[in-house]
Backbone atoms as SQL, in Angstrom:
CREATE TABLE atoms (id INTEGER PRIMARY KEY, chain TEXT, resi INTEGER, resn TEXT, atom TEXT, x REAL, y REAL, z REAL);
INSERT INTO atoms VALUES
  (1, 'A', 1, 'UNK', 'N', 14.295, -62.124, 20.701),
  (2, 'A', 1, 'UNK', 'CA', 14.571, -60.870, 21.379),
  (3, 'A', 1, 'UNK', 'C', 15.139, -59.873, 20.378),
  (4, 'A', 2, 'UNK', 'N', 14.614, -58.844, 20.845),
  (5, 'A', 2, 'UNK', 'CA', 15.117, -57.306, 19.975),
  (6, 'A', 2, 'UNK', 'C', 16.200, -56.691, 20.644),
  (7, 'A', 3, 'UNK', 'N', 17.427, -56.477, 19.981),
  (8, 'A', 3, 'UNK', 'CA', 18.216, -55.476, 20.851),
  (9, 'A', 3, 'UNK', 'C', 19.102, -54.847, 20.433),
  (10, 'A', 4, 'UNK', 'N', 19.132, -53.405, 20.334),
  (11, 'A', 4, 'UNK', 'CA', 19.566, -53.047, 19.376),
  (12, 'A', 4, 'UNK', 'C', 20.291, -51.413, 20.138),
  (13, 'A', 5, 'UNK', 'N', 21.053, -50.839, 19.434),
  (14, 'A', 5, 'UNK', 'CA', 21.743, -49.596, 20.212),
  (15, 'A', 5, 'UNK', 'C', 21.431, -48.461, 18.944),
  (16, 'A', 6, 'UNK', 'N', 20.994, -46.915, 19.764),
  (17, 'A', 6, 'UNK', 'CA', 20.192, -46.362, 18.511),
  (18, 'A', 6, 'UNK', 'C', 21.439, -45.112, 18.736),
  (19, 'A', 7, 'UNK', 'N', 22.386, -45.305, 19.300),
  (20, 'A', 7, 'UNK', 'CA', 23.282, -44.329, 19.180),
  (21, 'A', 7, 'UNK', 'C', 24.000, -43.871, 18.199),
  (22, 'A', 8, 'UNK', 'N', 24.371, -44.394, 16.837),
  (23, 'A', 8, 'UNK', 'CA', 24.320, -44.058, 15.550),
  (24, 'A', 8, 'UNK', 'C', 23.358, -43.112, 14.743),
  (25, 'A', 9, 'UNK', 'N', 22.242, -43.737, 15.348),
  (26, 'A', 9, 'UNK', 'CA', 20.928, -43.355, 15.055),
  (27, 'A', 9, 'UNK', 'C', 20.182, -41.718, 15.521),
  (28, 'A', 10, 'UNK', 'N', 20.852, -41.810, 16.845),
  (29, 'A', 10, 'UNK', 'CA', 21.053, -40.771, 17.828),
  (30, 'A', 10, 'UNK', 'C', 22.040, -39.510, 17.193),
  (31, 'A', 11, 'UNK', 'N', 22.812, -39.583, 16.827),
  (32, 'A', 11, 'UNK', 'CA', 24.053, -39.161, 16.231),
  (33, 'A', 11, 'UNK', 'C', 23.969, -38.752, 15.085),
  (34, 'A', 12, 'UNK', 'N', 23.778, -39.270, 13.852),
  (35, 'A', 12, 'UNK', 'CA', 23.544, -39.068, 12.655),
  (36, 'A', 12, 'UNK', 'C', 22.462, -37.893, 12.495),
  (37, 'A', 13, 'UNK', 'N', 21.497, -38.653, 12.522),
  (38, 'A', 13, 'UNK', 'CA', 20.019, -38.061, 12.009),
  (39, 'A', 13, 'UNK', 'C', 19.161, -37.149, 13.777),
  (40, 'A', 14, 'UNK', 'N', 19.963, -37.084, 14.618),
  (41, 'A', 14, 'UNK', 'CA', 19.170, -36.424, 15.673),
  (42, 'A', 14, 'UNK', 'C', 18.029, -36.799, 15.998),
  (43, 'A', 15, 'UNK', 'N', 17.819, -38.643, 16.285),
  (44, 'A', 15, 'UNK', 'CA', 16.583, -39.503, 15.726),
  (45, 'A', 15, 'UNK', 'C', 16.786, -39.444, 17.842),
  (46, 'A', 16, 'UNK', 'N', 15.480, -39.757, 18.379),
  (47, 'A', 16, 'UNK', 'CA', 15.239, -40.109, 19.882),
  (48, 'A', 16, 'UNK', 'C', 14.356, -40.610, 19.704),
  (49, 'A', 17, 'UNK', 'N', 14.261, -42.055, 20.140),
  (50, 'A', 17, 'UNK', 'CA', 13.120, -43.233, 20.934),
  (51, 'A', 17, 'UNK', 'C', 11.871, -42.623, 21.684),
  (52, 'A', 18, 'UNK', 'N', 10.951, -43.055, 21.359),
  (53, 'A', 18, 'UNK', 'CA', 9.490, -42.625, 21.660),
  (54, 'A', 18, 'UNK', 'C', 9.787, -43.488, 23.224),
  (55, 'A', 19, 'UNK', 'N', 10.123, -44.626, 23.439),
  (56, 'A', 19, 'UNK', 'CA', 10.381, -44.905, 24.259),
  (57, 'A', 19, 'UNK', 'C', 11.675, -45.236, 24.539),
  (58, 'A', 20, 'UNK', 'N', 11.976, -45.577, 25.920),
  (59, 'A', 20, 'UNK', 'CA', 13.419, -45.755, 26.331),
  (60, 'A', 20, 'UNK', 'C', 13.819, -46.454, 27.587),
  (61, 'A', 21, 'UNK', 'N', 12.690, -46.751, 27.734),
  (62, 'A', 21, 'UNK', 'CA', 12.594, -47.867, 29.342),
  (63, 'A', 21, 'UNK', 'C', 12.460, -49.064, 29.106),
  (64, 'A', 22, 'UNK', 'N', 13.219, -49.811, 29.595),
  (65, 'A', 22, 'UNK', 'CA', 13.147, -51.530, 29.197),
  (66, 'A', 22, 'UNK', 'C', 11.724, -52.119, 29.579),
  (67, 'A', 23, 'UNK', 'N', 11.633, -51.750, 30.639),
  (68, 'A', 23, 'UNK', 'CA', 10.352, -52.547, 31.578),
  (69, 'A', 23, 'UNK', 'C', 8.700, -51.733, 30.576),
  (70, 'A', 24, 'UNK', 'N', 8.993, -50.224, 30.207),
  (71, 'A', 24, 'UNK', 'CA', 7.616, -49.845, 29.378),
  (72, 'A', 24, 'UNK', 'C', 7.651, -50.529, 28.214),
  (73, 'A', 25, 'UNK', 'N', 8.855, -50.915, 27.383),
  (74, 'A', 25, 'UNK', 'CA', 9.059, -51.442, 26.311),
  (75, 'A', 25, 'UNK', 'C', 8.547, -52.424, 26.455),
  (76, 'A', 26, 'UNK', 'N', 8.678, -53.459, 27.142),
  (77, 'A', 26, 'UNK', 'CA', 8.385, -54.425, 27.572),
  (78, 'A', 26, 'UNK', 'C', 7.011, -54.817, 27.537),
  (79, 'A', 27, 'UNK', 'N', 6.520, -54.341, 28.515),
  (80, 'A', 27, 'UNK', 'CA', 5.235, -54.186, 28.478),
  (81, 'A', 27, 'UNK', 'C', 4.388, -53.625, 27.342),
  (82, 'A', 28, 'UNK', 'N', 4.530, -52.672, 26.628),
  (83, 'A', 28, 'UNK', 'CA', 4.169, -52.376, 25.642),
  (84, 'A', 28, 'UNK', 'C', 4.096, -53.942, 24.286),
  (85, 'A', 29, 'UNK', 'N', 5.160, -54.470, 24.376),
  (86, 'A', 29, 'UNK', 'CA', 5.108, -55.117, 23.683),
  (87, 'A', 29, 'UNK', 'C', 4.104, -56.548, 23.777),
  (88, 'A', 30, 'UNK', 'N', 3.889, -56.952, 25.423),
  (89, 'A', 30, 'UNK', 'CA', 3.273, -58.048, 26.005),
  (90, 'A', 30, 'UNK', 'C', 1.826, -57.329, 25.512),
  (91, 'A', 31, 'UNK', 'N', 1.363, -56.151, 25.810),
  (92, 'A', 31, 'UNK', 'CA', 0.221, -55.417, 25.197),
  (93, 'A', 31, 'UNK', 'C', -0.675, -56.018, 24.086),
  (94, 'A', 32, 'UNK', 'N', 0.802, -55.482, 23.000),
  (95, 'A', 32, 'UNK', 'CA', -0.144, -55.688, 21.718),
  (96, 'A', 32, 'UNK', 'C', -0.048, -57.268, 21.142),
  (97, 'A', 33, 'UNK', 'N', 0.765, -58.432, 21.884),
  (98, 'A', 33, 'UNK', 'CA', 0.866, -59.318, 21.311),
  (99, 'A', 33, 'UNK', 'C', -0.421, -59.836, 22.274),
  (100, 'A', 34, 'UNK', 'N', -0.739, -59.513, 23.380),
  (101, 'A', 34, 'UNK', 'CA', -2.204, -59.389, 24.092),
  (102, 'A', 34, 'UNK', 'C', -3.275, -59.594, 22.836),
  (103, 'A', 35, 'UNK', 'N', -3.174, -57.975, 22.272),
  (104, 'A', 35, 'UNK', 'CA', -4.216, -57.470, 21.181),
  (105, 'A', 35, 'UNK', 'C', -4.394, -58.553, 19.966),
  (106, 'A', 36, 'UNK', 'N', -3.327, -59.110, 19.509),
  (107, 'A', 36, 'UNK', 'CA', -2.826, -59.363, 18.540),
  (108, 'A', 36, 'UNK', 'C', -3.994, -61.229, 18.384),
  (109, 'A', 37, 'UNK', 'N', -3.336, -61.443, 19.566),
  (110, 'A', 37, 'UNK', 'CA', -4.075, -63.051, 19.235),
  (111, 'A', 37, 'UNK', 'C', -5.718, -63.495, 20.546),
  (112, 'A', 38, 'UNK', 'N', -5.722, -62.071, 20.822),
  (113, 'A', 38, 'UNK', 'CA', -7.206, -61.980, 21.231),
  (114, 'A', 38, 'UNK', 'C', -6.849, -62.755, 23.168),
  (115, 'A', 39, 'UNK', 'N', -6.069, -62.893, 23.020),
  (116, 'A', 39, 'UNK', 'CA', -5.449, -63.145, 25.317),
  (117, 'A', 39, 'UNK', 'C', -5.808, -62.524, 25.994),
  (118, 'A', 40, 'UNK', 'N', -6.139, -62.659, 27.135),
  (119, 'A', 40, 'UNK', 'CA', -5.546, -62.124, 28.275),
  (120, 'A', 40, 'UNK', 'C', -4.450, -62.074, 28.965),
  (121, 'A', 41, 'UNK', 'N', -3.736, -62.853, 28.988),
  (122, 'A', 41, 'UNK', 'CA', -2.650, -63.077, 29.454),
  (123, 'A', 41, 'UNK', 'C', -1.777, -64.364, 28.675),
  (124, 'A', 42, 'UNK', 'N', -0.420, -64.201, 29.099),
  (125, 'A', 42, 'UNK', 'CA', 0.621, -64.527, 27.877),
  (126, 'A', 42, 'UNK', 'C', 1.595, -65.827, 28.634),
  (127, 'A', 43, 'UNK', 'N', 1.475, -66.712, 29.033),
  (128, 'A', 43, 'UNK', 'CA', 2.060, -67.375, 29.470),
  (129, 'A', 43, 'UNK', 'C', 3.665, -67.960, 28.973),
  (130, 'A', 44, 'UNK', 'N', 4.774, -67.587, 29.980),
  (131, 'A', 44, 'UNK', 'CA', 5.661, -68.221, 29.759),
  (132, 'A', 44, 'UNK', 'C', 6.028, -69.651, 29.457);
């Protein structure tokens, strides 16, 4: 798991997340690991 706080990040450099929703993140990520090893679906 990734988890990380970009409020430094936020702060410093005036940097904002392309995304910011757990559940799109999420999914986004089930996506390309989809893409990645040729799946359909990703079994727990």
């Amino acid at each position: 798991a990734v988890v990380a706080n970009s409020e430094l990040a936020r702060k410093e450099l005036g940097w904002t997340p392309q995304r910011d929703d757990l559940d799109l993140i999420v999914n986004d990520a089930l996506a390309w690991e989809r893409i990645l090893t040729g799946k359909n679906s990703v079994r727990s």
